[in-house]
N, C-alpha and C positions, 0 to 999 in steps of 0.2 A: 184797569178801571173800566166800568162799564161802560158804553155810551150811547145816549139815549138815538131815536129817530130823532127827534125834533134837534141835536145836536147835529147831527148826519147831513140835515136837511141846511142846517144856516152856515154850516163849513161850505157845502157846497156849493150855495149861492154867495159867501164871502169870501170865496178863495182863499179860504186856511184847510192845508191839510194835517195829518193826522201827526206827520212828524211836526209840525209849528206847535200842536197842543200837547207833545209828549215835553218840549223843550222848556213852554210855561209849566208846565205840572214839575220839571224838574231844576230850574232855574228862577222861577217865579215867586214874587215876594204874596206872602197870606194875608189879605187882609178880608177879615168874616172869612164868610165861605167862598170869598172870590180869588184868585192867584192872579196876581197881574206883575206885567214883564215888558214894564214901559221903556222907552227909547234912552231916558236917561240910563238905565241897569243895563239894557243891553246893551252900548256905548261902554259903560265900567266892566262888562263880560266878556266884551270883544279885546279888551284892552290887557286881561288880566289870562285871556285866552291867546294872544298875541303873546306874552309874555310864557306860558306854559308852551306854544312852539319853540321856543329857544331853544328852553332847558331843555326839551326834547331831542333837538337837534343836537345838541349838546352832547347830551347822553350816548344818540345814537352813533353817533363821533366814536367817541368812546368806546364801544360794542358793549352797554349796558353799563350796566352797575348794583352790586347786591348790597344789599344791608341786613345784615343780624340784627335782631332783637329777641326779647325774652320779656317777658311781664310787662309787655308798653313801655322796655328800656332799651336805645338804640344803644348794641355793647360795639359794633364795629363795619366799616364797610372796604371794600374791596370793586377792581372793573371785573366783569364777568370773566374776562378770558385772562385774568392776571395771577393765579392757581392752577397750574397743570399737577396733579398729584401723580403723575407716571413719571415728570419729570424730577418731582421732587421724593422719590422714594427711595 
């Protein structure tokens, strides 16, 4: 997205930078043409974002995890390192 001088200018006198307005523009509720990413949403993102650490950690536990799908249909999944095909041939 563009961004204007006069954008440029009130960032830098209010101490938001450029990654604070990438995270509204992609987290940020529409209302008109405004995007706003008030304290309650951020609280419900932190929370929900808290919870996507897990699984993560989880995962990376694990050494990954793949999933198969075909037409937007999940046919089956497997750990990444749970398939040696040298071993099984």
């Amino acid at each position: 997205m563009a961004k204007t001088r006069h954008l440029h200018k009130r960032m830098s006198q209010r101490g938001i930078t450029d990654r604070m307005v990438e995270v509204v523009s992609e987290f940020g509720m529409v209302q008109g043409d405004k995007l706003i990413l008030d304290r309650k949403n951020i609280d419900a993102l932190m929370v929900r974002m808290d919870g996507l650490r897990k699984d993560l950690v989880k995962l990376r536990d694990k050494g990954g995890l793949v999933v198969v799908e075909a037409d937007d249909v999940c046919i089956t999944t497997y750990n990444v390192d749970s398939y040696d095909r040298r071993r099984n041939a």
